[in-house]
C-alpha positions in Angstrom: 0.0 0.0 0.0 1.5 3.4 -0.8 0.3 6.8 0.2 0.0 9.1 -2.7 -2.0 11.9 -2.2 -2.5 15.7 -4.1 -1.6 19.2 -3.2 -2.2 22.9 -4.0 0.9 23.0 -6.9 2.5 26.3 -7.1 3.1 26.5 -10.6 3.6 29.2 -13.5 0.9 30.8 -15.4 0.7 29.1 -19.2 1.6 32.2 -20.2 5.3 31.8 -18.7 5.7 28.0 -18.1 8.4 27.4 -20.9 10.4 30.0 -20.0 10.3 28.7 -16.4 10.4 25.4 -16.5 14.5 24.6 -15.5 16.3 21.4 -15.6 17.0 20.1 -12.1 19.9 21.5 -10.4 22.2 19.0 -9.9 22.6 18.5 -14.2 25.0 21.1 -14.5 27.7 23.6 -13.2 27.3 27.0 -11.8 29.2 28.3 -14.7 26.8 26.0 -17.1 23.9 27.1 -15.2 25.0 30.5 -15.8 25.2 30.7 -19.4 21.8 28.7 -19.8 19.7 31.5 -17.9 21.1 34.1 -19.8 18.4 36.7 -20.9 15.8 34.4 -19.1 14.8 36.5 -15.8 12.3 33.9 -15.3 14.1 31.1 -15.3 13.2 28.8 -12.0 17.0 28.2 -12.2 16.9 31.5 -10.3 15.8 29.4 -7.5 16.5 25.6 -7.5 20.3 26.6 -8.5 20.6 30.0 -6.8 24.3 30.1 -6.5 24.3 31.9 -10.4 22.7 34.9 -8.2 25.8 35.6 -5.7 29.1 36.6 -6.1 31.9 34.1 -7.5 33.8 33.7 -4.5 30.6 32.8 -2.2 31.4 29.4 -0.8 29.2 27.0 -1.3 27.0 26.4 1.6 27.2 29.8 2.5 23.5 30.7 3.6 23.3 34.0 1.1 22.3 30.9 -1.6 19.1 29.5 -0.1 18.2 33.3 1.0 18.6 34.5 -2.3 16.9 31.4 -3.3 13.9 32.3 -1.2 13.8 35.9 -1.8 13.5 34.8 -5.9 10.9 32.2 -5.0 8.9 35.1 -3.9 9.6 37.9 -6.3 7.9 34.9 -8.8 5.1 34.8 -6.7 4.4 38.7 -6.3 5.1 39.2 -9.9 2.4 36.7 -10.6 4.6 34.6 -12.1 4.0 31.8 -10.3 0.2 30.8 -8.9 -1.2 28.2 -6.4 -4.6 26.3 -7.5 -7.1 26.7 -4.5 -7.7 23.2 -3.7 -5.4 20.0 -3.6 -5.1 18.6 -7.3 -3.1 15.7 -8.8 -1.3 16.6 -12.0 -0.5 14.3 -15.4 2.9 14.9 -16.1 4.0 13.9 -20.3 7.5 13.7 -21.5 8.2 13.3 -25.3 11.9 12.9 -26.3 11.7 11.6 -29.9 9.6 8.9 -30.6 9.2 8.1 -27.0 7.0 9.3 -24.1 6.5 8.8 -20.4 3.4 10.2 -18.8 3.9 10.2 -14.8 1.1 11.1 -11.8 2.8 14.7 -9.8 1.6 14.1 -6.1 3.0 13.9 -2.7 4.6 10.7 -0.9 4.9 10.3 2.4 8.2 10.6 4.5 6.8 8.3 7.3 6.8 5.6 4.8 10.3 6.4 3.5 12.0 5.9 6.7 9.8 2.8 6.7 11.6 1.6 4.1 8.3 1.4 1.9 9.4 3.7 -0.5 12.9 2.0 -1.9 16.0 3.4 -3.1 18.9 1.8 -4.4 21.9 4.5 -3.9 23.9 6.5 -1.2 23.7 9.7 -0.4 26.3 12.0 0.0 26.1 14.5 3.8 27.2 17.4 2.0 24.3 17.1 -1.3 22.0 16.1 1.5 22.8 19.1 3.9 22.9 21.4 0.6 19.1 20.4 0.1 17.8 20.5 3.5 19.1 24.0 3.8 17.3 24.7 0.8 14.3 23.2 1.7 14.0 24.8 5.3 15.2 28.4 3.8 12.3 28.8 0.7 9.9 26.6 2.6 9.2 24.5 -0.4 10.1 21.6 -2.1 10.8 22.6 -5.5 11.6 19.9 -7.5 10.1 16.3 -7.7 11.6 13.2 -6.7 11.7 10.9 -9.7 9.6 7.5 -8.8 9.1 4.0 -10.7 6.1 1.6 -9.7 5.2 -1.8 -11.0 2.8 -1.0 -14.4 -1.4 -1.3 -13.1 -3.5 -1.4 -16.7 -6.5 0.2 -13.9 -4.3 3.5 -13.4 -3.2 3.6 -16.5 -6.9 3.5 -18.0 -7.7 7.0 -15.6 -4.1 8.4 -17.2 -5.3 7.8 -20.6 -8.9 9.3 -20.0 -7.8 12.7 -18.2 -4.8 13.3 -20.9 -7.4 13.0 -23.9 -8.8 16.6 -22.7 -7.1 19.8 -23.1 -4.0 20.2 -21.4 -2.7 23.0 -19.1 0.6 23.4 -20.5 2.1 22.2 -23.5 5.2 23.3 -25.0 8.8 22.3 -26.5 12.5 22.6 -24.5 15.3 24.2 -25.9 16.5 20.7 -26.1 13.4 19.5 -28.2 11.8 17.6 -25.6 7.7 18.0 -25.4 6.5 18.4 -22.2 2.3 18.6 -21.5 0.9 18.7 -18.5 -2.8 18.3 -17.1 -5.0 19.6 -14.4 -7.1 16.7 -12.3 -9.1 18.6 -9.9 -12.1 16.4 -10.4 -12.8 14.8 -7.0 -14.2 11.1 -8.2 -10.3 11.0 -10.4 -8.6 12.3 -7.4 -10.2 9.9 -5.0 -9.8 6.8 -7.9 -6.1 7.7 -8.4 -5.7 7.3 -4.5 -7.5 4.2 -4.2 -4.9 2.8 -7.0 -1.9 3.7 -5.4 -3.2 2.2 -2.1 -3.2 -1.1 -4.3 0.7 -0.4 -5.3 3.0 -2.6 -2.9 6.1 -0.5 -3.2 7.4 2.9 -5.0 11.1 2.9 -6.2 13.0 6.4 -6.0 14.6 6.4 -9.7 16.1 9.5 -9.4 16.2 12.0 -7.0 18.0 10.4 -3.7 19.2 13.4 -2.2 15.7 15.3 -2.8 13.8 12.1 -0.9 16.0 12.3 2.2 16.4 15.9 2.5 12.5 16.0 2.7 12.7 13.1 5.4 15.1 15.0 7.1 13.6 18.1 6.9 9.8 16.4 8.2 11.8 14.7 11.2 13.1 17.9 12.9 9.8 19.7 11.9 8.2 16.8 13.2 9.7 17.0 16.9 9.7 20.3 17.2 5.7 20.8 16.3 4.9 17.7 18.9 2.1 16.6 18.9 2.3 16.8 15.2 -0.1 15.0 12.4 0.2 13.6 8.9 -1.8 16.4 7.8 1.4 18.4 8.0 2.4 19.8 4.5 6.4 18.5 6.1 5.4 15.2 6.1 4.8 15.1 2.1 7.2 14.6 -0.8 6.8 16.0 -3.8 7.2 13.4 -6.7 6.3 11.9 -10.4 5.2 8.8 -10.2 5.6 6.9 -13.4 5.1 3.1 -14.2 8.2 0.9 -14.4 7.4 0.1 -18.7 8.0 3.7 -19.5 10.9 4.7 -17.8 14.0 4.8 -20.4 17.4 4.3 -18.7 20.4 5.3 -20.4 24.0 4.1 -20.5 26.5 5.3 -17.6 29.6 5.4 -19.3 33.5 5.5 -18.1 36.5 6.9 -19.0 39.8 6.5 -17.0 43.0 8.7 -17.7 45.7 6.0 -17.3 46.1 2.5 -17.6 48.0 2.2 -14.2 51.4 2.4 -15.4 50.6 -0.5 -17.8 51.6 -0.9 -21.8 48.3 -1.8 -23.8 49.8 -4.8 -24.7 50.1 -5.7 -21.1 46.8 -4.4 -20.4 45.1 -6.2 -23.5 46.7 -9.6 -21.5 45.6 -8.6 -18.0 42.2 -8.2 -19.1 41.8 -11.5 -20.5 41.7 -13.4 -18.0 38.1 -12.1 -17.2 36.8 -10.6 -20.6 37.2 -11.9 -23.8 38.6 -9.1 -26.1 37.4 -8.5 -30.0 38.9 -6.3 -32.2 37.1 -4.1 -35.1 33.8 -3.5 -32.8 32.1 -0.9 -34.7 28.7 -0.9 -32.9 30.5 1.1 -30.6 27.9 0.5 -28.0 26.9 -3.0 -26.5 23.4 -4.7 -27.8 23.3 -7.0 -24.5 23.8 -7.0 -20.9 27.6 -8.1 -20.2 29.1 -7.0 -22.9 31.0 -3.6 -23.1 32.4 -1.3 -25.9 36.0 -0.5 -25.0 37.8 2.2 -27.0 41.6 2.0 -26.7 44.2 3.3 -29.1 42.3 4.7 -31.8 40.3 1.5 -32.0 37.1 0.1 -30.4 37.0 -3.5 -28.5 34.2 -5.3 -27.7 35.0 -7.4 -23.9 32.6 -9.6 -22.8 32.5 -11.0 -19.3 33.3 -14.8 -19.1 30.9 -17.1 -17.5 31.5 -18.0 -14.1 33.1 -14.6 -13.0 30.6 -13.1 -11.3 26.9 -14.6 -9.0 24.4 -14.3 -11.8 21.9 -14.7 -8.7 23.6 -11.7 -6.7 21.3 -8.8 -8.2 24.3 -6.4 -7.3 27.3 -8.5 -8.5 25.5 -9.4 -12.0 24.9 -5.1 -12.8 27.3 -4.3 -15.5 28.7 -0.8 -13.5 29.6 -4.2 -10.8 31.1 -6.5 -13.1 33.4 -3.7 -14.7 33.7 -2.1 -11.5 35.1 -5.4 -9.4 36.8 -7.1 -12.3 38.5 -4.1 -14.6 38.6 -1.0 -12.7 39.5 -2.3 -9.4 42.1 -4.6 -9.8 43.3 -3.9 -13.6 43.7 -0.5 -13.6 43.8 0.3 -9.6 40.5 2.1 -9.3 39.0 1.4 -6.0 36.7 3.7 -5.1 34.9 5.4 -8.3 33.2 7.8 -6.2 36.5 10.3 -5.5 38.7 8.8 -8.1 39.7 12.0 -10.1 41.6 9.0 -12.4 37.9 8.4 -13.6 35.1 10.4 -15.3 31.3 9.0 -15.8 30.0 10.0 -19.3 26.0 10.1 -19.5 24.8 7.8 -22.3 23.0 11.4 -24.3 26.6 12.0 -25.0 26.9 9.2 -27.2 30.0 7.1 -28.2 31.5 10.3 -30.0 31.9 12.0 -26.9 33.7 8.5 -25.4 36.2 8.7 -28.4 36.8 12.7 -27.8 37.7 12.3 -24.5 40.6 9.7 -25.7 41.5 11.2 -28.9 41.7 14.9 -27.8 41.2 15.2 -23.8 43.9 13.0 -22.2 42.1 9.9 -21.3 43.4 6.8 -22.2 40.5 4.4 -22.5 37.0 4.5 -22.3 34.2 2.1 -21.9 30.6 1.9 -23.1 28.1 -0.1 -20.7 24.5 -1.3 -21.9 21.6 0.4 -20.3 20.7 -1.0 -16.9 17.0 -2.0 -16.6 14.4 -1.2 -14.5 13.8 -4.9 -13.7 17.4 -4.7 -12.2 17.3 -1.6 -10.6 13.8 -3.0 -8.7 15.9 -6.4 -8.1 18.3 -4.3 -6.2 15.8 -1.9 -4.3 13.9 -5.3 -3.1 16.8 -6.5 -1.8 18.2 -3.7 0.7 21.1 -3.0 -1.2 23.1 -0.3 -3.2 24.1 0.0 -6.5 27.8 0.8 -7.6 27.8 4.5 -8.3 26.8 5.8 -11.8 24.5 3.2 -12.3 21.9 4.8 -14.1 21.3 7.9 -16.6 17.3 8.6 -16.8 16.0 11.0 -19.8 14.2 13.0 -20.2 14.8 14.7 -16.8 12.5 16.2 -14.7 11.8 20.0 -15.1 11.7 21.8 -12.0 9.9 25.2 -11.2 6.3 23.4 -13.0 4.9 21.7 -10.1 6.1 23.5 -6.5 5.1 22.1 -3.3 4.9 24.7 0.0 5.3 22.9 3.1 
């Protein structure tokens, strides 16, 4: 059973939504933020990435961020900008990225039943994102970006998806990066309450993306929480914002690698060491793998496909048999001396909307040394792992489209 419940959005007029719909802050730099807001006042950048609004030499948690951040929030507001619907609504949330589309449910999860464990995530978080968020969070009073969630496909919720996004939507409109978002209104209170009732039926929700947003909020919601005793679950604190979309629509991209060195070995050398646990072919010009287990390795101006042998690794193990694990624990680690990915400035992680050019630029022109294409892991394996308790090796998973932020604001 999962709570999932609506809320009074604060969103932007039509009128502005494309200029202030943002991509979430954590996809880019400060310097990469900066340039994309440029001549766009309206941008919600302007508050989910708020640094772009202080001076350079600001450090990075200093509190002048999530003030400015407020103080933005509510010029949006004033302005008229941004409005707030009257009464608790759920919202149909459509992404189109070429000939693809995922249509997700924005409403509010409950933080009780993430510490519960009820809502499952497969990653770490880092203190320093988390703190970075819950200061965020506590200073504008909002949360204002979702938390990206997966949930086993039900054909019942997806027949009320399919008959509220055949009316007229409250926002339609195209990215700078061609993506098509369309959003709708559900404010009828027989959908609302039928849209609940379905959830209720739902046995688990999976964070996809969106780890540090999820516990920041359960942070946030456990000091409010003992601080306002006796408090309720009526409490706006005790909600977290969120798309909910099911598992069949979800596209996860490749995660790929890079590394600068080959650990003081020749390629020769390294060609051998590698065989022991891959088998190496030459000439692969697919660049990127068609299958779980195999990987795309470019080295030298050419490209290699390595495939795992059988036996290396516990096919029943659902974190041992992810890809990022097997290259991870029998390459990186003890090939090429890469132990822990996370700070390992030897390493870079390459987003699969890059592409296999980018892999080949970084060699050929940036100073890495040899870089390795993964196939996508699945959502069936990221649930596997989320069932199970355990964590995922970092870089595990590239999700697009991404969420915009600044289109769906909760106030708590």
């Amino acid at each position: 059973m999962a709570l999932v419940l609506p809320f009074k959005a604060v969103r932007p007029h039509p009128q502005f939504v494309s200029q202030v719909a943002a991509l979430p802050y954590d996809v880019m730099t400060r310097e990469e933020a900066q340039k994309a807001v440029e001549g766009n006042s309206l941008s919600f950048m302007h508050v989910e990435k708020s640094e772009i609004d202080v001076p350079d030499q600001t450090k990075s948690n200093d509190m002048i961020i999530y003030q400015t951040a407020k103080r933005n929030f509510a010029q949006m507001r004033g302005k008229g900008i941004l409005l707030q619907d009257k009464s608790p609504c759920f919202y149909i949330y459509r992404q189109q990225m070429g000939g693809r589309a995922q249509t997700g449910i924005v409403g509010l999860m409950s933080t009780i039943e993430y510490d519960a464990g009820k809502i499952k995530k497969h990653e770490l978080t880092r203190k320093d994102k988390e703190d970075d968020r819950i200061n965020h969070v506590n200073t504008v009073n909002a949360q204002t970006g979702p938390v990206f969630i997966s949930y086993w496909e039900r054909q019942t919720l997806n027949k009320i998806v399919d008959k509220i996004t055949a009316g007229t939507p409250e926002y339609n409109f195209t990215a700078d990066d061609g993506v098509i978002h369309t959003a709708w209104i559900v404010a009828d209170g027989k959908q609302i309450e039928e849209i609940k009732k379905e959830f209720q039926q739902v046995d688990a929700l999976y964070i996809a993306d969106g780890h540090h947003r999820a516990a920041a909020a359960a942070a946030v919601a456990r000091n409010r929480r003992n601080q306002d005793k006796p408090a309720g679950s009526a409490n706006e604190y005790e909600s977290v914002l969120a798309v909910f979309f099911p598992h069949t629509q979800l596209r996860v991209m490749d995660y790929n690698r890079a590394v600068k060195d080959l650990g003081g070995l020749t390629p020769d050398k390294y060609l051998e060491k590698i065989s022991s646990c891959f088998t190496v072919s030459k000439n692969f010009t697919a660049r990127s793998p068609k299958q779980l287990h195999d990987f795309g390795m470019y080295l030298g101006g050419q490209w290699y496909k390595i495939t795992i042998k059988k036996g290396m690794y516990n096919e029943s193990d659902p974190v041992a048999s992810l890809d990022a694990a097997i290259l991870q624990e029998h390459l990186l680690d003890p090939v090429l001396g890469i132990k822990y990915p996370r700070i390992d400035d030897r390493i870079k992680f390459i987003g699969g909307i890059r592409g296999m050019d980018e892999l080949e630029k970084l060699v050929n022109k940036d100073g890495f040394t040899v870089a390795f294409s993964l196939y996508p892991t699945t959502m069936e394996q990221i649930i596997k792992v989320a069932d199970a308790g355990a964590i995922m090796p970092p870089k595990s998973t590239w999700f697009e489209p991404k969420l915009r932020s600044g289109m769906f604001v909760h106030e708590i």
